[in-house]
C-alpha positions as CSV (number, residue, x, y, z in Angstrom):
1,X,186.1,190.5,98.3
2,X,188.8,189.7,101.0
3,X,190.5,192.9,103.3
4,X,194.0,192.2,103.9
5,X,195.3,194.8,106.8
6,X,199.1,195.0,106.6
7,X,201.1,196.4,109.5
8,X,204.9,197.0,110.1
9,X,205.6,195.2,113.3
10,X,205.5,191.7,114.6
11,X,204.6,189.4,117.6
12,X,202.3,191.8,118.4
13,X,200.8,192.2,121.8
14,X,198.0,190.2,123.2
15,X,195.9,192.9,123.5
16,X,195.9,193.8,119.7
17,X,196.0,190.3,118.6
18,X,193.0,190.0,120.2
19,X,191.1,192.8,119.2
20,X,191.9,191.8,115.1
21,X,190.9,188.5,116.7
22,X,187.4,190.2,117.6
23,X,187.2,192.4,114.5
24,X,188.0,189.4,112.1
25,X,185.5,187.1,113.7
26,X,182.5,189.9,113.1
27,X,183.8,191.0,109.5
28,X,183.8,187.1,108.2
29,X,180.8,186.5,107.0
30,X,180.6,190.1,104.9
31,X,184.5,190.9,104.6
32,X,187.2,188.6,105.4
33,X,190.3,190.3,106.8
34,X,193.7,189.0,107.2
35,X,197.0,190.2,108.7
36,X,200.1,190.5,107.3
37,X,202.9,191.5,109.5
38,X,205.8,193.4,107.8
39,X,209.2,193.2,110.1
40,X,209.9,196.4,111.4
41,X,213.5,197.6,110.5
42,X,216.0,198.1,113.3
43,X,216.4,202.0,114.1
44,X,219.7,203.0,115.1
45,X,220.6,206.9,115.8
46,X,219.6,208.9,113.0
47,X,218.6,206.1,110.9
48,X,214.9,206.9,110.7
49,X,214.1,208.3,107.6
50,X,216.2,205.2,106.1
51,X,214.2,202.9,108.4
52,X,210.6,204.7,107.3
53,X,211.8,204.2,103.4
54,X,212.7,200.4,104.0
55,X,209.4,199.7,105.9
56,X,207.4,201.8,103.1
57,X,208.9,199.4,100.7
58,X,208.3,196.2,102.7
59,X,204.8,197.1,103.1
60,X,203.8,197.4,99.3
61,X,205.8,194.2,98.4
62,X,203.4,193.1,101.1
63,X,200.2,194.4,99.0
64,X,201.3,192.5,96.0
65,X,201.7,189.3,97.6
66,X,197.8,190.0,98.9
């Protein structure tokens, strides 16, 4: 069994990169985990139910390519 955690966002911080970093290395030997970074859609004044919808769809076309 592999995990597969998929976020909305990308280039990350280095303070969360390395926590999955941490995470990942003490899952590997019982659960792999990988990350899949979904691009986070640009949110413009009153755009963000639009924006959720797009990033809700972006993130389960992420889960099928798992």
């Amino acid at each position: 069994m592999r995990l597969s955690l998929i976020a909305v966002g990308q280039r990350m911080p280095a303070w969360i990169q390395q926590g999955f970093g941490e995470y990942a290395q003490r899952l590997k030997a019982r659960l792999p985990i990988n990350l899949i970074e979904v691009p986070a859609v640009k949110r413009g004044s009153g755009d963000v139910v639009r924006a959720m919808e797009e990033e809700g769809r972006r993130l389960q076309i992420g889960r099928a390519h798992v």
